[in-house]
C-alpha positions in Angstrom: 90.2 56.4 -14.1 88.1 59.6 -14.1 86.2 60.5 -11.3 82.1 60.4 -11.9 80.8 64.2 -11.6 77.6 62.1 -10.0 78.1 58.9 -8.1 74.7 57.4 -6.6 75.7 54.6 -4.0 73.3 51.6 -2.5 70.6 54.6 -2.5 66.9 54.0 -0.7 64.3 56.3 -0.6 60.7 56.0 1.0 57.7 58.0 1.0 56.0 58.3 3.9 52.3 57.3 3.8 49.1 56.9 6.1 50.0 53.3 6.2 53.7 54.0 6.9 56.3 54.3 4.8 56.1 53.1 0.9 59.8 52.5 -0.5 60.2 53.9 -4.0 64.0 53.3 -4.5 65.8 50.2 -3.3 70.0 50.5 -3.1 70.3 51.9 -6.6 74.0 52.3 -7.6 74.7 54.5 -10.6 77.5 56.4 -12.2 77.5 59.5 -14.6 81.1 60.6 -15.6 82.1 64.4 -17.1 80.7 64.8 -20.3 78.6 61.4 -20.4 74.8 60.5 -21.1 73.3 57.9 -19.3 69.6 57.0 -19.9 67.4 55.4 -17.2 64.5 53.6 -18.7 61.6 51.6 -17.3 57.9 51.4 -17.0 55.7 54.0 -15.1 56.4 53.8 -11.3 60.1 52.1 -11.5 61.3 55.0 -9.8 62.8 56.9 -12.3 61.9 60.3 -11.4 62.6 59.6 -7.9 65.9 59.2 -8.8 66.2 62.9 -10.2 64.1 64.6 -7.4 66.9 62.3 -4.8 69.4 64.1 -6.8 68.0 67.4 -6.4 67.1 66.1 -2.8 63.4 67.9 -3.8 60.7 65.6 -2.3 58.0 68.0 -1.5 58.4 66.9 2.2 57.0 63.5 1.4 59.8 61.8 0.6 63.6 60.7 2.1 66.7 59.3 1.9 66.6 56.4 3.9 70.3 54.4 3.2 72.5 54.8 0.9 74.4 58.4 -0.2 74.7 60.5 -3.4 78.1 62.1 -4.5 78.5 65.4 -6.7 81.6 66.3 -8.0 83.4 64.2 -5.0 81.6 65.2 -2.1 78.7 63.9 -0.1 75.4 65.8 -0.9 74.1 65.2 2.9 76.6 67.9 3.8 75.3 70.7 1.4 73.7 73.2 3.8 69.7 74.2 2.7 71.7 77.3 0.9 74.2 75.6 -0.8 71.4 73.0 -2.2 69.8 76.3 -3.4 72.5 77.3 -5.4 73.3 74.1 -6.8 69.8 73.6 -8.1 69.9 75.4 -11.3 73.3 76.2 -11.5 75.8 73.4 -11.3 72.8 70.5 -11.7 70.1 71.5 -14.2 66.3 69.7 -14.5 64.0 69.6 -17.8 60.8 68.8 -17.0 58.4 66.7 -19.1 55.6 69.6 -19.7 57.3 72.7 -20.6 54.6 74.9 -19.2 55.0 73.1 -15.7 58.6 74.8 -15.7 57.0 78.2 -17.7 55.5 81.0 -15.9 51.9 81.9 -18.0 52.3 85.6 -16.3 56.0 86.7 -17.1 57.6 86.9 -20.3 60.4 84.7 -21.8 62.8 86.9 -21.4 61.6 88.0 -17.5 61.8 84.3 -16.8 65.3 83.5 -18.4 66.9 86.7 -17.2 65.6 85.6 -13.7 68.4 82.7 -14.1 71.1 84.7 -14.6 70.2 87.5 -12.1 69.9 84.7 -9.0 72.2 82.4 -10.2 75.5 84.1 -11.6 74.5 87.9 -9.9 74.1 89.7 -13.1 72.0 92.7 -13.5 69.0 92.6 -15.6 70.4 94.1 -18.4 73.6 92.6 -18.1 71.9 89.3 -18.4 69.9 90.1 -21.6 72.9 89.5 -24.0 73.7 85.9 -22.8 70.0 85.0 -22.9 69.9 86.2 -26.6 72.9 84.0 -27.5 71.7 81.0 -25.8 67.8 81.4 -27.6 70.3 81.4 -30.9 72.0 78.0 -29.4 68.8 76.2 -29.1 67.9 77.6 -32.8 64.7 80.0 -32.0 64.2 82.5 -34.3 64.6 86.1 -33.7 65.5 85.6 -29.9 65.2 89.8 -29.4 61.5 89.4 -30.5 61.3 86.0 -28.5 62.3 87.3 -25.4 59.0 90.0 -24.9 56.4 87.0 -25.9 54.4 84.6 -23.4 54.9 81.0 -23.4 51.3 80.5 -24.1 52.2 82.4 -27.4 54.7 79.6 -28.0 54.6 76.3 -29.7 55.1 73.1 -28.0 58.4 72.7 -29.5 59.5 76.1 -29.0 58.2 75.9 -25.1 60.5 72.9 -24.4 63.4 74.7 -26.8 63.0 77.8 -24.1 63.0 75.0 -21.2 66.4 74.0 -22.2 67.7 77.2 -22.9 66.5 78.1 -19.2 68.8 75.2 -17.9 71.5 75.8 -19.9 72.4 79.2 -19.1 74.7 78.5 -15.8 76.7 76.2 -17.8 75.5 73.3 -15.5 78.0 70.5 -15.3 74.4 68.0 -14.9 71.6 68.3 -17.1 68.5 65.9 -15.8 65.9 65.1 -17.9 62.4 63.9 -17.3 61.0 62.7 -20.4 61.3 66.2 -22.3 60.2 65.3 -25.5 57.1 63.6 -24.2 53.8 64.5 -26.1 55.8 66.3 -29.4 55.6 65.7 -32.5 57.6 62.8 -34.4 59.9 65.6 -36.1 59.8 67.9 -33.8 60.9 65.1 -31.2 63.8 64.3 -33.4 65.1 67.8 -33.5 65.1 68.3 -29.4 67.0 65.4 -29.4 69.4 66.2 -32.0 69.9 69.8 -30.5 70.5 68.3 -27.0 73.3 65.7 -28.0 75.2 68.9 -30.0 74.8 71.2 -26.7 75.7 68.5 -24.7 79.0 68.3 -27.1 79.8 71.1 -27.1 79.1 72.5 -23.4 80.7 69.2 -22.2 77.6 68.9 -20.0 76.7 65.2 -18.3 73.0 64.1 -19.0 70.8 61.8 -16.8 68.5 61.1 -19.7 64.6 59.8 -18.2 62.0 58.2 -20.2 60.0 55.2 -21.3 61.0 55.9 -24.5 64.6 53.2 -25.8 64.9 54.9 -28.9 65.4 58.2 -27.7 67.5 56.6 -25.3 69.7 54.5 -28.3 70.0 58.3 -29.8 71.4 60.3 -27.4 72.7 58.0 -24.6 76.0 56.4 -24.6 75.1 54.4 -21.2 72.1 52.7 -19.9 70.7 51.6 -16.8 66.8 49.5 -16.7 65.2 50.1 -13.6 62.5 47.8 -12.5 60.3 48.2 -9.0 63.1 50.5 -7.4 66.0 49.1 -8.5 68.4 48.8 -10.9 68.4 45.3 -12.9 70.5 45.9 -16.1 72.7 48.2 -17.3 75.9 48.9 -19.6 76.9 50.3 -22.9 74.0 51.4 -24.8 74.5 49.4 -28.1 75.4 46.2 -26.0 72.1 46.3 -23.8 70.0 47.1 -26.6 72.0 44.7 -29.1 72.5 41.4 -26.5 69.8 42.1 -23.4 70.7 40.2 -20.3 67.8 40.4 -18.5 63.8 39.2 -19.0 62.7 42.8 -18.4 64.8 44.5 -21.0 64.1 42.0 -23.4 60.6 42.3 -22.9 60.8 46.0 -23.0 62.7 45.5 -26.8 59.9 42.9 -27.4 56.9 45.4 -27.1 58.6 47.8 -29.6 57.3 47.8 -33.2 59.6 47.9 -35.9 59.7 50.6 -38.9 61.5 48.2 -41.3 59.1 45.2 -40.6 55.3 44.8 -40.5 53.6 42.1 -38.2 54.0 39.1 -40.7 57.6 38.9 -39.4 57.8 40.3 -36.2 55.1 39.9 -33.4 54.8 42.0 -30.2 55.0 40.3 -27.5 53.4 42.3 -24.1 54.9 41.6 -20.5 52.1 39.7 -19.0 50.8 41.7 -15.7 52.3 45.0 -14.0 54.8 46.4 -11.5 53.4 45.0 -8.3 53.5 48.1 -5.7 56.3 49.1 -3.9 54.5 47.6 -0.2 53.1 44.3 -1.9 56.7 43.3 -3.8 57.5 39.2 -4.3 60.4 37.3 -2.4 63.7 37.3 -4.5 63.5 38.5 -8.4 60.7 41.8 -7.9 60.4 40.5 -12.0 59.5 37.0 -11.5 55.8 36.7 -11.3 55.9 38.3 -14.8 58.8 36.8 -16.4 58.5 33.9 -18.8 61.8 32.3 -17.6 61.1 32.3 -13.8 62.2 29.4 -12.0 60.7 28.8 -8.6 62.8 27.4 -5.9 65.7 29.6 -7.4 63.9 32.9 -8.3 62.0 33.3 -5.0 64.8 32.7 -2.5 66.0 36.1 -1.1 67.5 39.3 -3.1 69.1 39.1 -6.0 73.0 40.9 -6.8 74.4 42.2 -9.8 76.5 39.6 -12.0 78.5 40.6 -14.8 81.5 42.5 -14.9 81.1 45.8 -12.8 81.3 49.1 -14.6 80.5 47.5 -17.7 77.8 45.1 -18.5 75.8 43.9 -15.1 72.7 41.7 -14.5 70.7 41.2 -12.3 69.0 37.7 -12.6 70.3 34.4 -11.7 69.9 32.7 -15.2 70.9 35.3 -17.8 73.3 32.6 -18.9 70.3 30.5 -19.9 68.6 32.6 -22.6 67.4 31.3 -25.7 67.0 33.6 -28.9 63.8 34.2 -29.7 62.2 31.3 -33.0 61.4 33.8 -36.0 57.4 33.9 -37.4 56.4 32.2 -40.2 55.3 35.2 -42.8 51.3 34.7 -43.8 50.6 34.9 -47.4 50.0 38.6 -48.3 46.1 39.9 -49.5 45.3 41.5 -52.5 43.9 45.0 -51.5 43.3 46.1 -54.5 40.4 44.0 -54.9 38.6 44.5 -51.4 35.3 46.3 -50.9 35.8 49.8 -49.6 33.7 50.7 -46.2 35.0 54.2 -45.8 35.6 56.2 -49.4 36.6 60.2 -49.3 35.8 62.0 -52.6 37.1 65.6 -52.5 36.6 66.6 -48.7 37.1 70.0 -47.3 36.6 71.5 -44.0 37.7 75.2 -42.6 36.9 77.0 -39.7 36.5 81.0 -39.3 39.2 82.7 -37.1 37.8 85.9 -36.6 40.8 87.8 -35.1 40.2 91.4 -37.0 40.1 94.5 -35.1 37.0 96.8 -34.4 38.3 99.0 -37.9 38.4 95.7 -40.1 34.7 94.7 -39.6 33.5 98.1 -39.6 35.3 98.5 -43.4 33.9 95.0 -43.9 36.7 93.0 -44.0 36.2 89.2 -44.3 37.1 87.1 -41.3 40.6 83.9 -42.6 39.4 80.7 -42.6 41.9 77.8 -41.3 41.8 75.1 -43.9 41.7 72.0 -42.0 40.9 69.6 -44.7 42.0 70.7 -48.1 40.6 67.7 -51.3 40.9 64.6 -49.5 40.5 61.6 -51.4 41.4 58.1 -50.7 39.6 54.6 -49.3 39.4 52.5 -46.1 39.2 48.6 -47.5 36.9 46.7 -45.7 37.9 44.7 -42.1 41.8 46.0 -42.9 43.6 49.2 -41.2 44.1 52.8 -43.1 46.6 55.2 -41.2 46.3 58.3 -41.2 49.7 60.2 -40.0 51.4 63.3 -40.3 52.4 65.9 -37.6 50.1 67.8 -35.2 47.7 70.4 -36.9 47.9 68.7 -40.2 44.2 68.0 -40.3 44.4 64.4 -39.2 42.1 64.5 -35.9 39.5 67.0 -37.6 38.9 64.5 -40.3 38.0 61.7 -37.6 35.4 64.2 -36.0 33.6 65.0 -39.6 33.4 61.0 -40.1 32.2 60.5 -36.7 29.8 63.3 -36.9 31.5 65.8 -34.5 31.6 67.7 -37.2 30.6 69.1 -40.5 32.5 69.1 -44.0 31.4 72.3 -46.4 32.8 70.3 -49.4 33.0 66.8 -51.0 31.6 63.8 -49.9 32.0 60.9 -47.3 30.2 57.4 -47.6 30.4 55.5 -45.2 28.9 51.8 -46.6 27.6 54.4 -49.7 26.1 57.0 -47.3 27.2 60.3 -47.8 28.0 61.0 -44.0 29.8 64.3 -44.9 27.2 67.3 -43.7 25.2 64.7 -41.6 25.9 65.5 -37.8 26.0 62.7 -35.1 22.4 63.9 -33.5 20.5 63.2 -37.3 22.5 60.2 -37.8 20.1 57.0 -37.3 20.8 54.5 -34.4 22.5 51.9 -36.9 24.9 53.8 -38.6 26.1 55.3 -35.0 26.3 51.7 -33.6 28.5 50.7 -37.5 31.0 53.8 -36.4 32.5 54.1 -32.9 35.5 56.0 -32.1 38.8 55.0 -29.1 40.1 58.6 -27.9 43.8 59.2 -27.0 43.0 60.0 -23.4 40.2 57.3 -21.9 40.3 60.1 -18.7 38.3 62.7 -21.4 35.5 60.2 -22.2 34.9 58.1 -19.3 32.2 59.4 -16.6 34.3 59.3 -13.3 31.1 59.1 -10.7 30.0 55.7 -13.3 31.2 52.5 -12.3 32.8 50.7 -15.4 29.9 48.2 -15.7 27.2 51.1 -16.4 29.0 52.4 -18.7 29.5 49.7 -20.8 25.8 49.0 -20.3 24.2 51.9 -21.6 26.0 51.2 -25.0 24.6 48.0 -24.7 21.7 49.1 -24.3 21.1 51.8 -26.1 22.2 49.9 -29.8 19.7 47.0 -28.8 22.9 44.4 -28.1 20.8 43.0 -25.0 17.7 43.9 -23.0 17.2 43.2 -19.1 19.5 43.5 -16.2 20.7 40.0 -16.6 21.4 39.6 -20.1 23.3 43.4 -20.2 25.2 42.6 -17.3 26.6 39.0 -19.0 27.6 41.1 -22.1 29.1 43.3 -20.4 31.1 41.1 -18.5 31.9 39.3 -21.7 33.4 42.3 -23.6 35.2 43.1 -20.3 36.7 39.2 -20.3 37.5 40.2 -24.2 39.7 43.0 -23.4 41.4 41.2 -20.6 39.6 42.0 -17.7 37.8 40.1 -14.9 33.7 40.6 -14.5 35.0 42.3 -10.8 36.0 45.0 -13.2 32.7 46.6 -13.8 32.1 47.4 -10.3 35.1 49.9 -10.3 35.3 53.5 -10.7 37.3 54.5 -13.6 39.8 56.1 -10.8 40.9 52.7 -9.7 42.4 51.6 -12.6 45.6 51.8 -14.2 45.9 53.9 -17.1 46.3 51.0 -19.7 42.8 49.6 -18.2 40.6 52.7 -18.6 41.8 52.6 -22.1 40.6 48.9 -22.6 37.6 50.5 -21.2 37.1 52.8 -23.6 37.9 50.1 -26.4 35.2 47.7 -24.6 32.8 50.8 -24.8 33.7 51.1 -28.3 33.4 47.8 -29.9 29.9 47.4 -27.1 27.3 48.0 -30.1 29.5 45.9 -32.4 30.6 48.7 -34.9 32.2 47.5 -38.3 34.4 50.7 -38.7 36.7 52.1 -35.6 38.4 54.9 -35.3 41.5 55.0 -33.2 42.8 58.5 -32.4 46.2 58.4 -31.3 45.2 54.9 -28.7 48.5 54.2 -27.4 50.7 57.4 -27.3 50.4 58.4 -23.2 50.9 54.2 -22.6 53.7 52.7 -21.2 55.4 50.4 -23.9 54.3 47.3 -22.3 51.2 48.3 -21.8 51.1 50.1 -25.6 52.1 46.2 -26.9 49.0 44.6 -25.5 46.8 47.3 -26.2 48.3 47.2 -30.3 47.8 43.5 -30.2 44.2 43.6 -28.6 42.8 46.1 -31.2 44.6 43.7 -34.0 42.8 40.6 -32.7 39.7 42.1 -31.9 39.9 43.3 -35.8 40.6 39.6 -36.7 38.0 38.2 -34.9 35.3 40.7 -35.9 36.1 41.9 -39.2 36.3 45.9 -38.0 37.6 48.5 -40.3 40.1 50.1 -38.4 41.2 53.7 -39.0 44.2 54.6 -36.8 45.4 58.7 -36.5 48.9 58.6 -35.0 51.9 60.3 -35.3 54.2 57.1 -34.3 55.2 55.4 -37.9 56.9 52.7 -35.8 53.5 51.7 -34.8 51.6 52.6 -38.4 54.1 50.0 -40.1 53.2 47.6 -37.8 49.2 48.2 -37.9 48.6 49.7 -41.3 47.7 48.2 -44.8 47.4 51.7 -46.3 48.8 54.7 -45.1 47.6 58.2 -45.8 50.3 60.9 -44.9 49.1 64.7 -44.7 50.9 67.9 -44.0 48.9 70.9 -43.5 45.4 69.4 -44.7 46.1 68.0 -47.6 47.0 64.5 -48.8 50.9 64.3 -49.5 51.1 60.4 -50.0 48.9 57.4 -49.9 49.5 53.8 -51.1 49.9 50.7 -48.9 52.7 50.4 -46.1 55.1 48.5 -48.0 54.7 51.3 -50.7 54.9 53.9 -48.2 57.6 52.7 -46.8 59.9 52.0 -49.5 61.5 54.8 -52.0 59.6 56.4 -54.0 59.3 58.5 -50.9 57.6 62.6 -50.7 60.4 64.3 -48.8 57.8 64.5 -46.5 57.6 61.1 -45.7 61.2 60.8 -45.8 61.6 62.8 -43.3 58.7 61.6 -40.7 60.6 57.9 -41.2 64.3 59.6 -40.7 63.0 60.8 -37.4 61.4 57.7 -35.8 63.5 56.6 -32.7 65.1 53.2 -33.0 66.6 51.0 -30.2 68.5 48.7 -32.5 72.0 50.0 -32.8 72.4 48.0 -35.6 69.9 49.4 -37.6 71.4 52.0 -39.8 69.3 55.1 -41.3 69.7 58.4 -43.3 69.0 61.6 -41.0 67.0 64.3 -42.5 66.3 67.2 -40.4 63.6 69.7 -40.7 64.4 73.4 -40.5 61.8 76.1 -39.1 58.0 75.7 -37.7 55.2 74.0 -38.8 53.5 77.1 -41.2 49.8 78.4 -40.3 46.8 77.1 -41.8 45.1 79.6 -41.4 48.2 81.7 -43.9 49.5 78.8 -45.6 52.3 78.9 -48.3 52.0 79.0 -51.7 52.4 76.1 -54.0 53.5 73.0 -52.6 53.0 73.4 -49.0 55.5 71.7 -47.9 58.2 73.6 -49.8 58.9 76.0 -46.7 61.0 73.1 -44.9 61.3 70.6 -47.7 65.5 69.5 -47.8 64.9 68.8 -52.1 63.1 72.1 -53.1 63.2 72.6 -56.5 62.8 76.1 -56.5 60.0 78.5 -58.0 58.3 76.0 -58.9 57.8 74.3 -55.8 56.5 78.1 -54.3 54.1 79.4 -57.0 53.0 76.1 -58.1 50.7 73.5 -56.5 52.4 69.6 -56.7 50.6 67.3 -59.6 49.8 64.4 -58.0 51.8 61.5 -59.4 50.4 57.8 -59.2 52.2 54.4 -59.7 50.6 52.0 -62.0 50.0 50.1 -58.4 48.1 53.1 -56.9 50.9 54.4 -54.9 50.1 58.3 -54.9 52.8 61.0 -54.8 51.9 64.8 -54.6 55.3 65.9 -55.9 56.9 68.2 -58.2 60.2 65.8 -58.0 59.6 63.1 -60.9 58.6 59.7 -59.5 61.6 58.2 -61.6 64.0 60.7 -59.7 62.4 60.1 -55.9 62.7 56.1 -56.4 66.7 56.7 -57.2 66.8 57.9 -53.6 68.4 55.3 -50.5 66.1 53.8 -48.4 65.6 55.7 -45.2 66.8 52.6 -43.0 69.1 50.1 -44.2 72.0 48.1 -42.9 74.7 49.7 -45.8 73.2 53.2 -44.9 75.4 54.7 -42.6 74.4 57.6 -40.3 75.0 61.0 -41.7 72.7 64.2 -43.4 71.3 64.2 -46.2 73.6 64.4 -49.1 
C-alpha cells in the first residue's frame, strides 16, 4: 500500500481566547495519497480551514496544536525547524486562497509577484525565472502571458485573478495543493472552467489536492475522496460517488437534502433545511455534536459519551450509532401545473435600454471633440413578470442583470422603452418622485444584508421605520407587535429585535433584510442574488422562506442569480441575458429542455452536481466575457459560442425565433436544428465535450 504524502492523525487544535481556550478541531484523522483529491466539506465554522492553516502550522499566533500530529511525506511536521516550515510553505505544500486579491499584491506587477516565487523558492535569478512564469501563465490558459506579466491585478478579471493565484502555487511543482474555496464568488462558467483547469493540472503535474468548500458539486467534480466535517470533527467520509450516492450519516444527508436540483423543479423534489446551527465549539452537546439538529436522534443512545467511526476503515466510515437504521426518503406528490399563459402580468418590459458614459479619452480627444463610449447595460428588453409567480433573470456577471433591478426599483433611470409596473410606466421615474404606494408595492432583498442594514440600529427599529413609514401600524405598541410578527414569520423570536445586526449569524441578517422587505407588504420583490454568500443549509431555509412567504402573500418575485440549480427550483419563467440583451426567455421547463441557445447550454453544462449518477454533456467556454462598452458585432455571443455558424453569426444580429408556446430564441441556428440537440443532463448522456 502507498504511503499518504499527507497523513493527519487524532489532530486537536484550540484557539486561545479571553475566556480560555475555544477548540476548533477535535482528533481529526485524514489521509491524502500521491496524486489524490480529497474534498473536505461542511458548513461555516466546521473547521475546515483550520485544517489547512494546521497543515501549514500558520495560526497567526492564536491558534495550536494541542494532541494529535500531522505527517508530510513520512515525517512528523513538529520536527520542521521555523526555516524548514519556510521553505515548505510554497514550495513542496501550496495554498489557494478564496479571494484572489487577498493572495495579490495591488502595488507589484504579475509578473514581480510570480517571479518572486521562483527567485525565493528554487534560487533563480530574476530573469532566469521569467521563462517558467510565461509557460506556466500558458498552463492555466491566460492569454498573452508576455503582456500579462507587466499588468496589475486590479487590471485583471476575477477569473483571471484566481487563474494567476494558481499559477503562483504551481510554479514549485508542489507535491500539495490546498484549497480554500477558490472558486468562491465567480461566475457559473467561469467557475466550471477553474475547476476543469485544476483537475487537468492536477493530472498532469501529479499534484495531491486538499479540496475546501461548502460547495458538493464542485467537490463531486474534482474530488475522488471525501471527508464531511461537522463541529471539529470528521463524521463521514469515503469514495466520493459512494458518499454522495448512499450517505451514511444525518448531516451529509441533510447537506444533499438542501441542494436544488437542475433536472427537477419543486413539484417533485422539496428542500428540506437542517433545523438550527453548529452550536459553538465551548457550548457543544454530550455524545453526537449533531444530535440536537438531527431528525433521527435517539436520546438515551445519542447523548451518552463520544461517538467512533464505524464502517470499514480507509474506505467508507460513520460516525453515528444508527446509520444502519436509515429509511429512504417518501417521494412528493407532483401539484397540478398552472396555466401561465393566461395570468395577469404585474411587471411588463417593452423595449428597455440603459447605458452609461465611460469617459476614458485623453486631454487631445475632448479637445478635437471626440464623443465619450457609452456601456450598453440594457440593450431592447422585452419580456413579463406573471402576477404572484417567480421570473428569473440569469446570465453571468456584467450582463446587465443587476442594472435592470436598480431601473425597476428606481435606483436608476432607463433612456429608452418603457417599464409598468401594475400599468405605470416606472422607466424614467426615480425612487425620490415615486409616490409612497408604489414604493411600498416594490421592495428589493440585496445579496449582502451587511450593505443595507444600519449597524448602530437594533433590528427592531429598523423594521419599524418601514412600518412606519408605509402606514402598516401607528404607535409604539402596535409597531412593535408587527414587528415582532414579521420577525416570528421569518423564523425569529420577538428577543430578536433588540439585537444589533453584528450579533447575528449571517443567514439571520439576511432574514432581516427579507422581514424589512416584505414590512410595508410589497406585491412585487426583487431578490438580487439572496442566497449566494449562504451556507447551503442555511441557503435551503432561506429558498423555502421566500417560496412560502410568496404563497402566503401572493408576491411577484423577481430573482437575479447566477445559480440555475436554484432558478430551476424557484422560477416559472426564466430570462437568460449575455451582455445586455435578452438571449432566451420562456418558462423553466422550456428553458430547460432542448431547444436550448448555446448560451443556455452552456450556463446548464456548467452547474455543479453532487449526484454521481447524474450524467451531463460538458461544454466549455473559451476566452473572456467581451466589453460592453466595445461589444462584438452581430450575435454577441458568437465570440465564445461552441456552434458558430460563421459570418453570419459576426456581421449579423440573431432573429429572434419564438415557439408557438412563447418560448423565445435569439438564434441564428434554426429552432428545428437546436431541438435535435441532447439534453444537457440525462442518465444515457455520458460525460464527454461537445461533439
Amino acid at each position: 500500500m502507498t504511503e499518504a504524502l499527507l497523513a493527519i492523525e487524532n489532530l486537536a487544535v484550540s484557539y486561545r481566547t479571553r475566556g480560555g481556550d475555544m477548540p476548533a478541531l477535535r482528533g481529526v484523522s485524514l489521509a491524502v495519497a500521491p496524486g489524490e483529491s480529497v474534498g473536505l466539506v461542511g458548513e461555516s465554522g466546521c473547521g475546515k480551514s483550520t485544517c489547512a492553516y494546521a497543515v501549514l502550522r500558520h495560526f497567526a499566533g492564536a491558534g495550536r496544536i494541542v494532541a494529535g500530529r500531522i505527517r508530510f511525506e513520512g515525517r512528523d511536521m513538529a520536527e520542521f525547524s521555523p526555516r524548514e516550515l519556510e521553505r515548505l510553505r510554497g514550495g513542496r505544500v501550496a495554498m489557494v486562497f478564496q479571494d484572489p486579491m487577498a493572495a495579490l499584491n495591488p502595488s507589484l506587477t504579475i509578473g514581480e509577484q510570480l517571479c518572486e516565487v521562483l527567485v525565493h523558492h528554487a534560487g533563480l535569478s530574476w530573469d532566469a525565472a521569467r521563462a517558467p512564469v510565461e509557460a506556466m501563465l500558458a498552463d492555466v490558459r491566460l492569454p498573452d502571458p508576455a503582456r500579462l506579466l507587466a499588468r496589475y491585478p486590479h487590471q485583471l478579471s476575477g477569473g483571471q485573478q484566481q487563474r494567476v493565484v494558481i499559477a503562483m502555487a504551481l510554479l514549485t511543482k508542489p507535491s500539495l495543493l490546498l484549497l480554500d474555496e477558490p472558486t468562491t464568488g465567480l461566475d457559473v462558467t467561469i467557475e466550471a472552467g477553474i475547476v476543469d483547469l485544476i483537475g487537468e493540472l492536477q493530472r498532469r503535474h501529479g499534484t495531491s489536492l486538499l479540496y475546501i468548500s461548502h460547495d458538493l458539486g464542485l467537490i463531486a467534480r474534482i474530488c475522488t475522496r471525501v471527508a464531511v466535517m461537522y463541529a471539529g470533527e470528521i463524521v463521514e467520509q469515503g469514495p466520493v460517488d459512494t458518499v454522495f450516492a448512499a450517505p451514511r450519516h444525518p448531516y451529509t444527508r441533510g447537506l444533499l437534502r438542501c441542494l436544488p436540483s437542475p433536472t427537477r423543479g419543486r413539484e417533485l423534489h422539496r428542500l428540506r433545511p437542517i433545523r438550527g446551527s453548529v452550536a459553538p465549539p465551548d457550548a457543544l452537546p454530550p455524545g453526537c455534536a449533531f444530535g440536537p439538529r438531527c431528525e433521527e436522534f435517539q436520546a438515551g443512545l445519542c447523548d451518552q459519551g463520544a461517538v467512533p467511526m464505524a464502517g470499514v476503515a480507509g474506505r467508507h466510515e460513520v460516525r453515528c450509532l444508527r446509520w444502519r437504521e436509515w429509511v429512504a426518503d417518501e417521494p412528493l406528490e407532483a401539484p397540478v401545473p398552472e396555466d401561465l399563459a393566461i395570468a395577469e402580468a404585474a411587471v411588463r418590459v417593452e423595449g428597455l435600454s440603459k447605458s452609461y458614459v465611460v469617459d476614458d479619452r485623453g486631454l487631445f480627444a475632448v479637445m478635437r471633440g471626440v464623443e465619450p463610449r457609452r456601456l450598453k447595460a440594457n440593450v431592447d428588453l422585452r419580456f413579463a413578470a406573471v402576477r404572484g409567480r417567480t421570473l428569473a433573470i440569469v446570465g453571468e456577471s456584467g450582463c446587465g442583470k443587476s442594472t435592470f433591478a436598480r431601473v425597476l426599483t428606481g435606483l436608476e433611470q432607463a433612456e429608452a422603452g418603457r417599464l409598468e409596473v401594475d400599468g405605470v410606466d416606472v422607466a424614467r421615474l426615480p425612487a425620490e418622485r415615486r409616490p409612497a404606494a408604489l414604493l411600498r408595492r416594490l421592495q428589493m432583498v440585496f445579496q449582502n444584508p451587511d450593505d443595507t442594514l444600519n449597524p448602530s440600529l437594533s433590528v427592531g427599529r429598523q423594521i419599524g421605520r418601514v412600518v412606519r413609514r408605509f402606514g402598516v401600524a401607528r404607535g409604539r405598541s402596535a409597531v412593535r407587535d408587527e414587528t415582532e410578527r414579521l420577525l416570528r414569520a421569518m423564523r425569529l423570536g420577538p428577543e430578536h429585535a433588540s439585537r444589533l445586526p453584528r450579533q447575528l449569524s449571517g443567514g439571520q441578517r439576511q432574514r432581516v433584510g427579507i422581514a424589512r422587505a416584505y414590512a410595508g407588504g410589497p406585491d412585487i420583490v426583487v431578490a438580487d442574488e439572496p442566497v449566494s454568500s449562504l451556507d447551503v443549509s442555511v441557503r435551503a431555509a432561506i429558498i423555502e422562506l421566500l417560496l412560502d412567504l410568496q404563497r402566503r402573500h401572493g408576491t411577484t418575485l423577481l430573482l437575479i442569480s447566477h445559480d440555475l440549480s436554484l432558478v430551476r427550483y424557484v422560477a416559472d419563467r426564466v430570462v437568460v441575458m449575455y451582455l445586455g440583451r435578452i438571449m432566451e426567455a420562456g418558462t423553466v421547463d422550456q428553458v430547460y429542455a432542448p431547444p436550448y441557445h448555446p448560451y443556455t447550454e452552456a450556463l446548464l453544462s456548467a452547474i455543479p452536481v453532487p449526484d454521481p449518477r447524474l450524467r451531463r454533456r460538458r461544454i466549455r467556454l473559451d476566452g473572456e466575457l467581451p466589453s460592453a462598452i466595445d461589444p462584438p458585432r452581430g450575435c454577441p455571443f458568437h465570440t465564445r459560442c461552441p456552434r458558430k455558424l460563421g459570418a453570419v453569426c459576426v456581421d449579423v444580429p440573431p432573429p429572434v425565433q419564438t415557439t408557438a408556446d412563447g418560448h423565445r430564441i435569439d438564434c441564428h441556428i434554426p429552432l428545428a436544428e437546436l431541438a435535435r440537440q441532447a439534453p444537457v443532463f440525462g442518465d444515457a448522456v455520458t460525460e464527454g465535450p461537445t461533439p
